[in-house]
C-alpha positions as CSV (number, residue, x, y, z in Angstrom):
1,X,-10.2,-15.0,-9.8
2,X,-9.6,-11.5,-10.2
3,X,-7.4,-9.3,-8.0
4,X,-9.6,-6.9,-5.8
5,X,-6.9,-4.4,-6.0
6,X,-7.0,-2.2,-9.5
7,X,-5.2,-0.3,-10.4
8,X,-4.8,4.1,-10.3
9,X,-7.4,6.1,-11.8
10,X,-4.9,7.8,-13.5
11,X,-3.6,5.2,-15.3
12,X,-7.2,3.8,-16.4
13,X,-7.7,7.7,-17.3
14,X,-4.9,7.4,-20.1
15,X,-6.7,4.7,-21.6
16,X,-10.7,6.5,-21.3
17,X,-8.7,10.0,-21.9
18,X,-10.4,11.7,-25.8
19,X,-7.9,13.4,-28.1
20,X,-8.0,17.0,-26.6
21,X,-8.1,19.9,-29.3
22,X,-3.9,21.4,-28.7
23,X,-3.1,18.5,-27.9
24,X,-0.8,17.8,-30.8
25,X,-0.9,15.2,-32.7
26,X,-1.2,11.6,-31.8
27,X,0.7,8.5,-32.8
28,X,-1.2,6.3,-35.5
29,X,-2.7,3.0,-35.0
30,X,0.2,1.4,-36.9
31,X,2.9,3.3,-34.4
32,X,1.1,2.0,-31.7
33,X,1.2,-2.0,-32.5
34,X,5.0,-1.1,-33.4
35,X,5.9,-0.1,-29.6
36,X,3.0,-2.9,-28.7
37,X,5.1,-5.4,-30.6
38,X,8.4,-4.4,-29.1
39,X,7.2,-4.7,-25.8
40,X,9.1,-6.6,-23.5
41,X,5.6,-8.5,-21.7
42,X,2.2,-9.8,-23.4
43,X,0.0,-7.9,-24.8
44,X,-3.6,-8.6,-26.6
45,X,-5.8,-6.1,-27.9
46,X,-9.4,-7.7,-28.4
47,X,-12.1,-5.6,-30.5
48,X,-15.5,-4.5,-29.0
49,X,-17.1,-8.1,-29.9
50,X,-14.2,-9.9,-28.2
51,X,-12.5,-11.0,-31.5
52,X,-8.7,-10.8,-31.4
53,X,-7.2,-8.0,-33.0
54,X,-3.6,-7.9,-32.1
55,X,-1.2,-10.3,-30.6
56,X,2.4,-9.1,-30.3
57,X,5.1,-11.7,-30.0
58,X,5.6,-11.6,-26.5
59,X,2.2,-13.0,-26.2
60,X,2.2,-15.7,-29.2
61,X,4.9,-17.2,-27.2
62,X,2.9,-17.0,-24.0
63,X,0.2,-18.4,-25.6
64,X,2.2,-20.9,-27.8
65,X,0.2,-19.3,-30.6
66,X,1.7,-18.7,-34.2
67,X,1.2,-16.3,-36.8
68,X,-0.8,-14.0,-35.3
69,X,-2.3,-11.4,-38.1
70,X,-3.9,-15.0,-39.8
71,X,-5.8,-15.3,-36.0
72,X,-7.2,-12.0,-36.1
73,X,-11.0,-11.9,-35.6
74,X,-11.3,-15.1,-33.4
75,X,-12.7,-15.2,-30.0
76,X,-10.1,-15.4,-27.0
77,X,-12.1,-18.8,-25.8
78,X,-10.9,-20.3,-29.3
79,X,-7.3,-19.4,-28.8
80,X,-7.3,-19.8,-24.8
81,X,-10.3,-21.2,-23.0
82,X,-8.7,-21.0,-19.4
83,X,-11.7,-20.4,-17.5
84,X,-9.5,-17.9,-15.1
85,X,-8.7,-15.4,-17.8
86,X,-12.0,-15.0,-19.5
87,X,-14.3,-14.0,-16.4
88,X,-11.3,-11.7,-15.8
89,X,-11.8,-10.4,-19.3
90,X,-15.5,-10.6,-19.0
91,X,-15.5,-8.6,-16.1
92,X,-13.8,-6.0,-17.3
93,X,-15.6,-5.4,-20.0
94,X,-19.1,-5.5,-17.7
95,X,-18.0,-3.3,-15.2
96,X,-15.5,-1.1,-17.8
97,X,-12.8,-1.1,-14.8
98,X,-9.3,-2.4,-14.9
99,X,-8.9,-6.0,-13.6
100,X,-5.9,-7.8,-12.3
101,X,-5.3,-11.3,-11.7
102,X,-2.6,-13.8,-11.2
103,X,-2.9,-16.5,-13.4
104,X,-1.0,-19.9,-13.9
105,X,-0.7,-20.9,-17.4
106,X,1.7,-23.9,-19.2
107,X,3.1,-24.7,-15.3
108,X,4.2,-20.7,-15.2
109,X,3.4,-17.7,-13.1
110,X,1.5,-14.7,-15.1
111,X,0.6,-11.3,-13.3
112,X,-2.4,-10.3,-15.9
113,X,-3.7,-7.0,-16.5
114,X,-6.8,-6.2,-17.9
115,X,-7.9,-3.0,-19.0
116,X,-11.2,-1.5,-20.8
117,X,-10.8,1.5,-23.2
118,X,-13.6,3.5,-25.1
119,X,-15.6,1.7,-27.9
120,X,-15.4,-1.3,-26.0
121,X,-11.9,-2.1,-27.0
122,X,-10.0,-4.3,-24.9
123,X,-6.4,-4.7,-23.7
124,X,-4.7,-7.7,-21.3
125,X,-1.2,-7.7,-20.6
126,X,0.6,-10.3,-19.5
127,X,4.1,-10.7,-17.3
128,X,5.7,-12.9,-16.0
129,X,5.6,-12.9,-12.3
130,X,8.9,-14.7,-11.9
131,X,10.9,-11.4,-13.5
132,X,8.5,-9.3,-11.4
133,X,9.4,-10.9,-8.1
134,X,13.3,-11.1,-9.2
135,X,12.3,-6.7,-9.7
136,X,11.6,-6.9,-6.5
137,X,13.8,-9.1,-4.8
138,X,16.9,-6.9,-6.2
139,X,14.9,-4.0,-4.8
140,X,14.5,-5.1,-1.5
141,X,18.3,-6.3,-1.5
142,X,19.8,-2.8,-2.5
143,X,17.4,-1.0,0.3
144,X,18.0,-3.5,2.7
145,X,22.0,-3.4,2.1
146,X,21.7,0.6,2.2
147,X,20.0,0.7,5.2
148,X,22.3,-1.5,7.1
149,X,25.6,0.7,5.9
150,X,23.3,3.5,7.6
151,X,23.3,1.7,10.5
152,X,26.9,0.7,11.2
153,X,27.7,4.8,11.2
154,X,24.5,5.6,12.9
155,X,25.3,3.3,15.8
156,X,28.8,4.9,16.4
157,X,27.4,8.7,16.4
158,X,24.8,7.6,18.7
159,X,27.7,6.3,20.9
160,X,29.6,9.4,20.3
161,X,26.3,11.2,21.4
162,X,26.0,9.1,24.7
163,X,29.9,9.6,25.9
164,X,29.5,13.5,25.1
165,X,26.2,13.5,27.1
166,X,27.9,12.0,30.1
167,X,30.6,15.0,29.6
168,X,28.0,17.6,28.8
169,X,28.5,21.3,31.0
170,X,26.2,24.2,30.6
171,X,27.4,25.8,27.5
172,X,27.4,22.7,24.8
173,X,24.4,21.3,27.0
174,X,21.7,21.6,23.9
175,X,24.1,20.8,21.3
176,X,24.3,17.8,23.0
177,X,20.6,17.5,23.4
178,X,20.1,18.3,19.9
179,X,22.6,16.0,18.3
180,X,21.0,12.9,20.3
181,X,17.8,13.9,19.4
182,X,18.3,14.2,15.3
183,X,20.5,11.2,15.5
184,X,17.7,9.4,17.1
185,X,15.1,10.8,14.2
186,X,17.6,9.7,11.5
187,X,17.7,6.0,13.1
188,X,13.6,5.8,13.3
189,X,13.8,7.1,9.3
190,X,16.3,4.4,8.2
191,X,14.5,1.4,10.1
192,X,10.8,3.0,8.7
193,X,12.6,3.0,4.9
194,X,13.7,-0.7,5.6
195,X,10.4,-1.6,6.9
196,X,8.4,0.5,3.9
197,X,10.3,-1.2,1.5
198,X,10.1,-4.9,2.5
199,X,5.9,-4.7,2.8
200,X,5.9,-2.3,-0.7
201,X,7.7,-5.7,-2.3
202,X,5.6,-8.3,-1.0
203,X,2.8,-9.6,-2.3
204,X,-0.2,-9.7,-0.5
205,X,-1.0,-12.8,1.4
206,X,2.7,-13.7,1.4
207,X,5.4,-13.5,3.7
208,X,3.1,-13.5,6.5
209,X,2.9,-15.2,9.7
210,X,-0.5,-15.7,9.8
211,X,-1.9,-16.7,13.3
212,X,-5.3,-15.7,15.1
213,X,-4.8,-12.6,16.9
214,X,-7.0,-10.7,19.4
215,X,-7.9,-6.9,18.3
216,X,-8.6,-6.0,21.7
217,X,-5.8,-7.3,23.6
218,X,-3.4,-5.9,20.8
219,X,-5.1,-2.9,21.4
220,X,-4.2,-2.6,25.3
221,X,-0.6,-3.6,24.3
222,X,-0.2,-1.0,22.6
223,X,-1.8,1.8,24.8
224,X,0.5,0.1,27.4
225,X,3.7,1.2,25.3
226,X,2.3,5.0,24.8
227,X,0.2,5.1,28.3
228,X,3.1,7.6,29.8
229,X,3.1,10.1,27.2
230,X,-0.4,10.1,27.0
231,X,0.0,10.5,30.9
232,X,2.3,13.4,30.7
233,X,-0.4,15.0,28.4
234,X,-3.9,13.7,30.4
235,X,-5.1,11.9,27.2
236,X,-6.8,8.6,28.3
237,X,-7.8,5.4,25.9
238,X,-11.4,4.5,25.4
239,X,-12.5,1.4,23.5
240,X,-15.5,0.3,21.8
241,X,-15.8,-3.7,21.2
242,X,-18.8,-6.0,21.1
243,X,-16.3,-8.7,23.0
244,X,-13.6,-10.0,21.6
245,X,-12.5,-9.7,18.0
246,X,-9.6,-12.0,16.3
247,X,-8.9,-12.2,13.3
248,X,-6.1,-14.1,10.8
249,X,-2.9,-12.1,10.5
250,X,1.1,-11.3,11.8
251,X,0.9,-10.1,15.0
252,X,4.1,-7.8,15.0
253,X,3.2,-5.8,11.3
254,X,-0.6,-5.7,12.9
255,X,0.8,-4.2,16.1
256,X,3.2,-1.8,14.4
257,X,0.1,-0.8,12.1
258,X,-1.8,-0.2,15.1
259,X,0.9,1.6,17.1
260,X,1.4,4.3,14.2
261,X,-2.1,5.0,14.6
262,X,-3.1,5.2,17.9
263,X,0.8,7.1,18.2
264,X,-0.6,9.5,15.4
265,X,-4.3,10.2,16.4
266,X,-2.0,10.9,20.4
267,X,-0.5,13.9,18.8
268,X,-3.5,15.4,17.2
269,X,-5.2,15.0,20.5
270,X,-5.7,17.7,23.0
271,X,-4.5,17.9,26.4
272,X,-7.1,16.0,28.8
273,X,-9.1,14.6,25.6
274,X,-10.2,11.2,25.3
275,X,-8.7,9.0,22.6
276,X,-11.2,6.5,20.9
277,X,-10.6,3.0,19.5
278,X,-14.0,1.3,18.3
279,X,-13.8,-2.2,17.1
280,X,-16.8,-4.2,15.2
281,X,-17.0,-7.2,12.9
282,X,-19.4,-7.9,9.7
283,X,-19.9,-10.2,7.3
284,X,-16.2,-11.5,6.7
285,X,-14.2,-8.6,7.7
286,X,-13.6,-6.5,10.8
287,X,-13.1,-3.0,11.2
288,X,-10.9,-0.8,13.9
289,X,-11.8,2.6,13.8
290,X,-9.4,5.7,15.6
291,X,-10.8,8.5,16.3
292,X,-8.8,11.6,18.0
293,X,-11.1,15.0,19.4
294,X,-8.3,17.3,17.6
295,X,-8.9,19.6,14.7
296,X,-9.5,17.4,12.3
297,X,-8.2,17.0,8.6
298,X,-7.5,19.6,6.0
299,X,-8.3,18.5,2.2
300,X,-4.4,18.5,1.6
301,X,-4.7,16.1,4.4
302,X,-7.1,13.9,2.9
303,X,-5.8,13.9,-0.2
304,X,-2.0,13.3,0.4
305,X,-1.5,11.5,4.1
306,X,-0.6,8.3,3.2
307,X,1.9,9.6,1.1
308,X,5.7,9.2,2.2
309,X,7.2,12.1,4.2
310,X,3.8,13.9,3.9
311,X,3.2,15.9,7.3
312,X,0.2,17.7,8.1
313,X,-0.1,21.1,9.1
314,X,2.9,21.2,12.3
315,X,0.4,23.8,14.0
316,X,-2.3,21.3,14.5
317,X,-0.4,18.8,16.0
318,X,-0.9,19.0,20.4
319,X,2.7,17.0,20.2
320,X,5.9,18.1,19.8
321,X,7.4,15.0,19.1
322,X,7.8,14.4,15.4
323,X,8.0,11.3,13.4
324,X,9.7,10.2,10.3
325,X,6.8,11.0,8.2
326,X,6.6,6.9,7.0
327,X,4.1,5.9,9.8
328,X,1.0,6.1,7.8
329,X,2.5,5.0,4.3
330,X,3.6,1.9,6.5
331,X,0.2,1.5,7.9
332,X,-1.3,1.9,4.4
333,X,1.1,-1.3,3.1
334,X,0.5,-3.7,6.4
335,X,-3.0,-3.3,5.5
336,X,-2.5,-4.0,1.5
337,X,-0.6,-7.3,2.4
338,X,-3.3,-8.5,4.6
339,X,-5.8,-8.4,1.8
340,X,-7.3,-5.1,3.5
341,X,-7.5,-1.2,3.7
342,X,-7.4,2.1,5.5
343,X,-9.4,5.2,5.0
344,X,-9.2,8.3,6.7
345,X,-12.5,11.0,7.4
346,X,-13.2,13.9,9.6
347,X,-15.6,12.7,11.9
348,X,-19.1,14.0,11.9
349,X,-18.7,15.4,15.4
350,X,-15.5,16.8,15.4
351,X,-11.5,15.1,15.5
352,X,-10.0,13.2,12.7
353,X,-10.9,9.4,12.0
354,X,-9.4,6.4,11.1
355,X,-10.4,2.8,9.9
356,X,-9.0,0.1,9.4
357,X,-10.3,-2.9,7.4
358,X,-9.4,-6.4,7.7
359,X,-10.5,-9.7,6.6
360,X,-11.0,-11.9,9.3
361,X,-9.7,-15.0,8.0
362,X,-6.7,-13.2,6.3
363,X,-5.5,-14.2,3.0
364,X,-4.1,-17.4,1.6
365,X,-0.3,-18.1,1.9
């Protein structure tokens, strides 16, 4: 069945995007099947009344089709009648949004994309997942082998950095300080890079160890970590839950999601406010809402704050501690991979809000 994730607006505009008058002028139709047929992936371009208009050779080969231009005009379910790949097309069409879907096909792995363009044209690529997942892979390596060079040198300055503090006198006393304290912020960026990077390249549902968890009790482990800096600051925890919510997922990327957000709606939360987690369960999913009493978020905010490295506005924060700027982007991810979502609002009466969505079963390994 088809992917529930689709793809960006913007690159679904490119396809629903008229000629603009200064535009300049646009390849031709013939151009076009050129770079279509050079292609290094699948593509098939099918006219508004589903008849095949163009197959490029990727996708002949795919297909185990031959000689393409004498096809043109039949219907997909002549050439292909997988079952999978025509609701995926048919959806498209009836809802004119992108679809995606992985598909198995002669005993191989396809990653399909199926998009909808004006007139009722319609284009599906198709790539191999095998060459995606080795993209990935190779991705994940060179990150992963950075980061741990990063490390080695990292682990001696922070040494150096200890043996000077035990030395430290009054006039290098804040250097001191002050080197610890970066070194410390470069560490947190290097492991949040390492961490980004292995959720951005796995595929949701996978790599997971999936076992029931309980929101609440992960909840009050993780105010138990940040209870004495909310302490210092007289912020106090209270919690909203019918009775006990668990659902299907990895404990330690669900309790790191949760930790960057209750860690992130403590700094935005005044001195002496009360910090609000409210938990509730529907029809198949459950959600896990934060909610902090602080000055609530700009449209920049909104717009941009699951972004990597975005910070707000520094003089809304009630912290001074800062972060790497990652914790949101990685809280974005942990939720992609277990089939989910998070969405962030000003609330109605005031403070900044955050949910998180979750199927409660999780998804399939």
């Amino acid at each position: 069945m088809a992917d529930l994730r689709q793809p960006s607006p913007r690159r679904w505009a490119l396809w629903q995007r008229p000629e603009q008058p200064g535009d300049g002028e646009s390849p031709d139709a013939v151009q076009l099947l050129c770079w279509i047929d050079s292609s290094p992936v699948g593509w098939v371009l099918l006219e508004p009344g589903g008849g095949l208009h163009h197959l490029n050779p990727r996708a002949e080969r795919i297909l185990g089709l031959k000689a393409g231009r004498h096809l043109k005009g039949r219907q997909l379910a002549d050439l292909c009648p997988d079952p999978n790949l025509l609701s995926c097309v048919a959806m498209a069409r009836r809802h004119d949004r992108p679809q995606r879907l992985e598909w198995q096909f002669n005993h191989q792995d396809f990653d399909v994309m199926v998009v909808p363009a004006l007139g009722g044209w319609i284009g599906v690529q198709l790539q191999s997942r095998r060459s995606l997942e080795a993209q990935l892979e190779q991705q994940e390596r060179w990150v992963s082998d950075v980061a741990h060079e990063l490390k080695t040198p990292l682990t001696a300055l922070l040494l150096v950095g200890d043996s000077l503090a035990a030395q430290v006198t009054h006039q290098n006393a804040r250097l001191v300080e002050r080197l610890q304290r970066e070194l410390l912020r470069l560490q947190e960026l290097v492991n949040d890079l390492l961490e980004l990077s292995r959720l951005e390249n796995t595929v949701p549902g996978r790599g997971l160890k999936l076992a029931p968890v309980g929101l609440g009790q992960l909840v009050d482990e993780v105010w138990a970590g940040l209870r004495p800096l909310a302490e210092q600051r007289g912020v106090h925890l209270q919690i909203q839950h019918p009775g006990e919510i668990t659902v299907q997922a990895d404990a330690s990327r669900l309790h790191r999601a949760l930790l960057n957000l209750i860690d992130n709606a403590l700094r935005y939360s005044p001195d002496g406010a009360a910090l609000e987690v409210a938990l509730s369960s529907r029809g198949g999913w459950c959600q896990l809402s934060v909610r902090d009493h602080g000055p609530g978020l700009s449209r920049d905010d909104l717009e941009h704050m699951f972004e990597r490295f975005y910070r707000g506005d520094p003089a809304r924060a009630r912290s001074q501690r800062t972060g790497s700027g990652l914790g949101l982007s990685i809280v974005q991810q942990i939720a992609v991979t277990h089939g989910g979502r998070i969405q962030a609002s000003n609330h109605p009466e005031g403070g900044a809000l955050m949910d998180l969505l979750l199927p409660t079963e999780g998804l399939g390994m």
